[in-house]
C-alpha positions in Angstrom: -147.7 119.6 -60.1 -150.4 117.5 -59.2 -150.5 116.3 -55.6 -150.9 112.0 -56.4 -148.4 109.7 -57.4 -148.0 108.8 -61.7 -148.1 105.3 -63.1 -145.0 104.2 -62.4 -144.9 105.5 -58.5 -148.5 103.6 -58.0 -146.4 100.0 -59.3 -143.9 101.0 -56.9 -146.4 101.5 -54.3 -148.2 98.2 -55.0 -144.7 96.3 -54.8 -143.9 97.7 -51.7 -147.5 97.5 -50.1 -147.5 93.7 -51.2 -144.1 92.8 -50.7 -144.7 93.9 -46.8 -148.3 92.6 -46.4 -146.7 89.1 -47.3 -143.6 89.2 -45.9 -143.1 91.3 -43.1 -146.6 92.1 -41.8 -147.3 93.2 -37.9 -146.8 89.4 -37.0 -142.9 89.6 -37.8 -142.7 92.8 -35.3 -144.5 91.2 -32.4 -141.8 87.9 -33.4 -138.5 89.8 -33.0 -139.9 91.3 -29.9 -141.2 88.9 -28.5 -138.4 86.6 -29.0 -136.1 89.1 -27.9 -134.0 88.7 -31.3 -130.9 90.0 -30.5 -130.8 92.4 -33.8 -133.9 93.2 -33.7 -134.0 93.5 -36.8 -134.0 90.9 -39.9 -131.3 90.9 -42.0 -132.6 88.2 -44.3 -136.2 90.9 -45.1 -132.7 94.0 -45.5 -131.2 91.6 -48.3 -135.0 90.7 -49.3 -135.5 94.5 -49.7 -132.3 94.5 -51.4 -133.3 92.4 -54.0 -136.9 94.3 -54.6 -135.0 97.3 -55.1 -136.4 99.0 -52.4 -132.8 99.2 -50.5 -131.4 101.3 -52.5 -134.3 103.3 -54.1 -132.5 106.7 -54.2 -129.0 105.4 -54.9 -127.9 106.0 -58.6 -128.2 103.0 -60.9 -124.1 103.0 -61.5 -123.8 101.9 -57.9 -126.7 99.3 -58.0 -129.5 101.2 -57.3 -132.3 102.1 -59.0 -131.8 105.8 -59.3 -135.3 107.2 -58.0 -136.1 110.2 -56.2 -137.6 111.5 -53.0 -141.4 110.7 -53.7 -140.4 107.0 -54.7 -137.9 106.8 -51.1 -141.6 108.1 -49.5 -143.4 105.6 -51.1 -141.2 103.0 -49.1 -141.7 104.5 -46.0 -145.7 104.8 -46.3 -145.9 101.6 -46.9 -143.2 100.6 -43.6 -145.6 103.1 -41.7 -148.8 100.5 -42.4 -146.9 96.9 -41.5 -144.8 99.0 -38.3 -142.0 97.1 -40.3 -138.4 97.3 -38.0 -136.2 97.9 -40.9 -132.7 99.9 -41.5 -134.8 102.0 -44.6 -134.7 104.8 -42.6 -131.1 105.0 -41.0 -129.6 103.4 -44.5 -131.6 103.4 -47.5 -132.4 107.0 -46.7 -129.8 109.3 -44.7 -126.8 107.6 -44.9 -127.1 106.6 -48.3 -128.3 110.2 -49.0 -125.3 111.7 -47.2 -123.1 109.3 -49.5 -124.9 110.1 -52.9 -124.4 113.9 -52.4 -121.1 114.0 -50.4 -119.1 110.8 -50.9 -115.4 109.7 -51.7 -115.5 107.5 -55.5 -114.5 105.1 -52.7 -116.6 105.6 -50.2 -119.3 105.1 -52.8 -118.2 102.3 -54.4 -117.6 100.5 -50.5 -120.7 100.8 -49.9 -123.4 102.6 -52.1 -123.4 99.3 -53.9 -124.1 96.8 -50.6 -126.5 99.3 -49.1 -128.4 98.9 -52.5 -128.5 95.2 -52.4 -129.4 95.1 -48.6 -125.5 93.7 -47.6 -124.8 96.3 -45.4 -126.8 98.8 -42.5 -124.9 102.5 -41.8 -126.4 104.6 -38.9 -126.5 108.3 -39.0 -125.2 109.4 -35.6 -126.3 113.1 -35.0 -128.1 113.9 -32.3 -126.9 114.1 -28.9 -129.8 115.2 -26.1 -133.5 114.1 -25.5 -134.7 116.4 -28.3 -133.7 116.4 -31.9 -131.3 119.1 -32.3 -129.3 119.5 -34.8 -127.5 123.1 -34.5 -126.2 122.4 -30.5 -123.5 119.9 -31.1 -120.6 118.9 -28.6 -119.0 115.9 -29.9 -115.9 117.3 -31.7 -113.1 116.3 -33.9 -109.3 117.5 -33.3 -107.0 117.2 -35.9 -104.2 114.6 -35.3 -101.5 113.5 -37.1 -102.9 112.2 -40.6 -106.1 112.4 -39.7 -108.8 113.4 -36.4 -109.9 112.2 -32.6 -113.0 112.0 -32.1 -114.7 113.0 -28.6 -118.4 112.6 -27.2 -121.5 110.7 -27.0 -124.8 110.6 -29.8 -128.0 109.2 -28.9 -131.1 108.2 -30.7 -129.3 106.6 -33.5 -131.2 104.8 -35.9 -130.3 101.0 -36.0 -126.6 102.3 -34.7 -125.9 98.6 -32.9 -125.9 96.8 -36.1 -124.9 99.7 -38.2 -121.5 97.8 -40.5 -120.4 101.8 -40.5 -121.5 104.9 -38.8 -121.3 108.5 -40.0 -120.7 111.0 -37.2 -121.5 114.4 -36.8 -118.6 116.3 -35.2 -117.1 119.8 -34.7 -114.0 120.5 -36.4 -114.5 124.5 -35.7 -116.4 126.3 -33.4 -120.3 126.2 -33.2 -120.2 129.5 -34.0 -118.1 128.6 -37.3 -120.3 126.5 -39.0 -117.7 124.1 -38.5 -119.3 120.8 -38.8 -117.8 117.7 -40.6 -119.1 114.3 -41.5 -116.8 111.6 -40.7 -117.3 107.5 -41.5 -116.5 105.5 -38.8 -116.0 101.6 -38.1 -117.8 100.6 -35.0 -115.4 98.3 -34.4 -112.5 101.4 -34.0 -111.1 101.3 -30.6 -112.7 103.8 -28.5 -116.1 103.3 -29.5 -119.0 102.2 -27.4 -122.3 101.1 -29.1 -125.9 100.6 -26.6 -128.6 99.0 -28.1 -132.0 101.1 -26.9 -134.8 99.1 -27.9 -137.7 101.7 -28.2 -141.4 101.8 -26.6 -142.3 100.8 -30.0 -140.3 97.8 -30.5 -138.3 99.8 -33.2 -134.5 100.2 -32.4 -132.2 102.6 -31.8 -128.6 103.1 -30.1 -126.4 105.4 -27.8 -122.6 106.0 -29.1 -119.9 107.1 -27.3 -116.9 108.3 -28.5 -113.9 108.5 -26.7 -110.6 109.2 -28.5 -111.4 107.5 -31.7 -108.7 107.7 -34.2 -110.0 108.2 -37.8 -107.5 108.9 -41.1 -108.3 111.8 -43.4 -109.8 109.6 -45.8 -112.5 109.3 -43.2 -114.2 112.5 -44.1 -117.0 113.0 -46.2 -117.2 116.1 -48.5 -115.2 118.6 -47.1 -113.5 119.3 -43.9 -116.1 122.4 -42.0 -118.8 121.7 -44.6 -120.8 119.2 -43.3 -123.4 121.5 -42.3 -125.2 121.6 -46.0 -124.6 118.1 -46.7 -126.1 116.9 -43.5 -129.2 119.5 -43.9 -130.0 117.7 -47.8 -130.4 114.2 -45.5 -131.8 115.3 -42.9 -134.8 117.1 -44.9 -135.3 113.9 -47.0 -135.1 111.7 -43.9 -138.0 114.4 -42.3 -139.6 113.9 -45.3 -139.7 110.2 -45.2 -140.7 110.4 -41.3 -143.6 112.4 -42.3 -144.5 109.7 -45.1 -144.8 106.7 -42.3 -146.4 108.8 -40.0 -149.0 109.3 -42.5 -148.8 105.3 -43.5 -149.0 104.5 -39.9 -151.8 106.8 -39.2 -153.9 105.6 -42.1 -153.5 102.5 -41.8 -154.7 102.4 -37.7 -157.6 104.4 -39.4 -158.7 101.5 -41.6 -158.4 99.0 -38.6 -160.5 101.3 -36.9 -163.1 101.2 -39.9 -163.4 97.5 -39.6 -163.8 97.4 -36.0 -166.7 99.8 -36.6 -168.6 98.3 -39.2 -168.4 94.2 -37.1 -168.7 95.6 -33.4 -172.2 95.5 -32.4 -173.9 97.5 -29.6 -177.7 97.5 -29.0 -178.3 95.4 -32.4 -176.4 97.7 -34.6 -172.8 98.3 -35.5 -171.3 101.1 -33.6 -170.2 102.4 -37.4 -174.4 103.8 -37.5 -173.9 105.7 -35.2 -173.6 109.5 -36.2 -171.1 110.6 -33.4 -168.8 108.0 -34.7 -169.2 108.4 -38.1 -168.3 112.5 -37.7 -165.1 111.3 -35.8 -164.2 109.4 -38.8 -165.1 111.5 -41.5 -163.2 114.3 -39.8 -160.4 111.7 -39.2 -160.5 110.9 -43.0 -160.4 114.4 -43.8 -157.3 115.1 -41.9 -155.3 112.1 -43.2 -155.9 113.3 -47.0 -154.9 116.9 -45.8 -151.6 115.2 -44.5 -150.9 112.9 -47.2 -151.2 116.0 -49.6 -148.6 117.9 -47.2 -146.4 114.9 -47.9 -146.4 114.7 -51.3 -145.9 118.4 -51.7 -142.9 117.8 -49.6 -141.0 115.2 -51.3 -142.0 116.9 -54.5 -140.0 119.7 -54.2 -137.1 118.0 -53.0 -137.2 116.3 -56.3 -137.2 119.4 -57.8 -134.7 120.8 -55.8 -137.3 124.0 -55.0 -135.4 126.5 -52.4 -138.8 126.6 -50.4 -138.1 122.5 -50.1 -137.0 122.9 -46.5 -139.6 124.6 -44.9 -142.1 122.1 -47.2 -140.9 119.5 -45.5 -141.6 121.3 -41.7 -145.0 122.1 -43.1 -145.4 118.4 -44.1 -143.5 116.5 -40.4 -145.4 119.1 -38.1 -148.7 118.3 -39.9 -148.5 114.5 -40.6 -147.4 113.8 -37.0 -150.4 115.9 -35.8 -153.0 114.0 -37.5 -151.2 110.3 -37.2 -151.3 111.2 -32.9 -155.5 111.8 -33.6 -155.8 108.5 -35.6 -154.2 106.5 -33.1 -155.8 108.0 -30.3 -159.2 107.8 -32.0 -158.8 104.6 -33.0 -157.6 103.5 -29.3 -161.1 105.4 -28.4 -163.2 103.6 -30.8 -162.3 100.6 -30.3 -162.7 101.0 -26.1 -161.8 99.0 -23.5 -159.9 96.3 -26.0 -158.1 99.1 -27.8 -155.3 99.3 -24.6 -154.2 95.4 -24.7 -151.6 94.1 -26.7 -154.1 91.9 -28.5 -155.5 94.6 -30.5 -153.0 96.3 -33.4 -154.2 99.6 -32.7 -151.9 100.3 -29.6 -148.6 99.3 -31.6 -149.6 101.8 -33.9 -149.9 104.5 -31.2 -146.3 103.7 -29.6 -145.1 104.0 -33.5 -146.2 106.8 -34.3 -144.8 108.4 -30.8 -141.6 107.3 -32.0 -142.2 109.3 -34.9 -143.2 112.2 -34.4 -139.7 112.6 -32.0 -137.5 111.5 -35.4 -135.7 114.0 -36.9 -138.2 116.8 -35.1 -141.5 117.0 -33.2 -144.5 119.1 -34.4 -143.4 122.1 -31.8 -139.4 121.7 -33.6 -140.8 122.2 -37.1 -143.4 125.1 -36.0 -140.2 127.1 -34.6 -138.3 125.8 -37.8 -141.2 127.8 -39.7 -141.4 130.5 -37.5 -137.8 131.7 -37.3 -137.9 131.3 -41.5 -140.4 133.6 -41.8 -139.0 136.2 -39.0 -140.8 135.8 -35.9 
């Protein structure tokens, strides 16, 4: 299949790109941090999104959404990656709508598939529990009692988890050695729950959890009781796949700033873009971004097609974008010198982004390993 996107995925791609440019560019990110919005996030851009379709891009069109696959979900997420948008896409529109479409109740679908679609409701994905993404060394865990399960233990890095309307938790109902993982949805408002808002180094946010004791009825349990394990692995590689997709937006784009800056800034009578040192850096820059984007789109390709190679596509495509958005943000900090380390300039906020990044859902060294076990070593 050919590595670019067809006629319909290019409209999406405009709508998206212009929909952001206009409406949520880098100006609305410095706003909410530098106001200090409480959210830190705007819900009136979620139900905006909503509205676009953009919300609920990979949610079936029986529940509101508009049905589209993996590529069209990493369309989104390029385009989030160029405007450093703070939006829910991620932790809703992408995993916990994914975990819902695959493994979800006909109620827990029709609660709220539908509201995720029109950009009504936010759900976090709570997973990960230690400073590195990890997803096979859990601890929280989930006893059986009376109709339903306690809940015990504490998740971290948690996508939008602070104004998350419902969280799905991660939890072991057997032994690690058992496979036995199960997804539960939770209210945040359940007694025994403890929500921190963590506002990242790139303005972006994120929360800790805590679970202590949290009473949740059968019902609560998405798919099956112990088979969690597959459902969450489905999300997570879409979600990586998305990552990898913003990483490459947000790497790109810093690049194109960078290309400006080097064609107006003048040294010695001449734009700094004539000279030859320079314009390698950037051609080898340019280079390396196309390599990436082509990784990408490999990626979310065969998730579409549901290849049985998709996962280790998607390492292949994480590992490589977030190499090659960390050398466009640091060349474009270089190139633009002094000016490119203050807070006027763009190019540092896309530095701290893409740092934030490249730790979602798996570094570079995570995914190597990822690839290295698969193949024996």
């Amino acid at each position: 299949m050919p590595l670019i996107l067809t006629e319909e995925q290019t409209m999406l791609k405009d709508a998206a790109d212009g929909f952001l440019n206009e409406n949520a560019p880098i100006a609305h990110l410095r706003k909410l941090r530098d106001s200090k919005d409480a959210d830190g996030v705007s819900r009136d851009l979620w139900r905006a999104f909503g509205e676009m379709g953009f919300a609920g891009v990979i949610i079936p069109e029986e529940h509101g959404g508009s049905g589209l696959g993996a590529v069209e979900a990493g369309v989104v997420a390029e385009a989030l990656g160029r405007t450093l948008t703070p939006s829910p896409f991620m932790g809703s529109g992408v995993l916990s709508a994914k975990v819902l479409v695959d493994g979800g109740s006909a109620e827990q679908q029709a609660a709220w598939l539908p509201k995720i679609a029109a950009g009504e409701a936010m759900l976090a994905l709570a997973i990960d529990e230690g400073a590195k993404h990890a997803p096979s060394k859990w601890t929280t865990t989930a006893e059986r009692s009376g109709n339903g399960f306690k809940l015990n233990g504490a998740k971290g890095f948690v996508l939008d988890g602070h104004v998350a309307d419902a969280l799905i938790v991660a939890a072991l109902t057997g032994t690690p050695d058992s496979g036995g993982l199960t997804l539960f949805l939770v209210d945040p408002k359940t007694s025994g729950v403890e929500i921190e808002r963590t506002v990242m180094v790139d303005a972006h946010n994120a929360a800790r959890i805590t679970l202590t004791d949290v009473t949740v009825d059968a019902d609560a349990v998405i798919g099956a009781v112990d088979g969690g394990e597959a459902l969450l692995e489905v999300a997570l590689n879409l979600g990586r796949a998305c990552a990898a997709a913003s990483l490459t937006g947000a790497g790109d784009q810093a690049f194109q700033i960078t290309l400006d800056y080097l064609r107006t800034r003048k040294q010695f009578g001449k734009a700094i873009g004539e000279f030859q040192a320079l314009q390698h850096r950037a051609a080898h820059l340019f280079t390396e971004i196309e390599l990436a984007r082509a990784a990408v789109m490999g990626a979310l390709q065969r998730l579409d097609a549901g290849r049985e190679n998709a996962g280790l596509a998607v390492s292949v495509a994480k590992a490589k974008a977030g190499r090659v958005a960390e050398l466009a943000v640091q060349e474009a900090v270089q190139m633009h010198g002094g000016v490119g380390m203050t807070d006027e300039y763009d190019v540092g906020l896309f530095m701290k982004r893409v740092r934030v990044l490249n730790e979602l859902l798996g570094d570079a060294g995570f995914h190597a390993d990822r690839l290295a076990k698969a193949q024996g070593y």
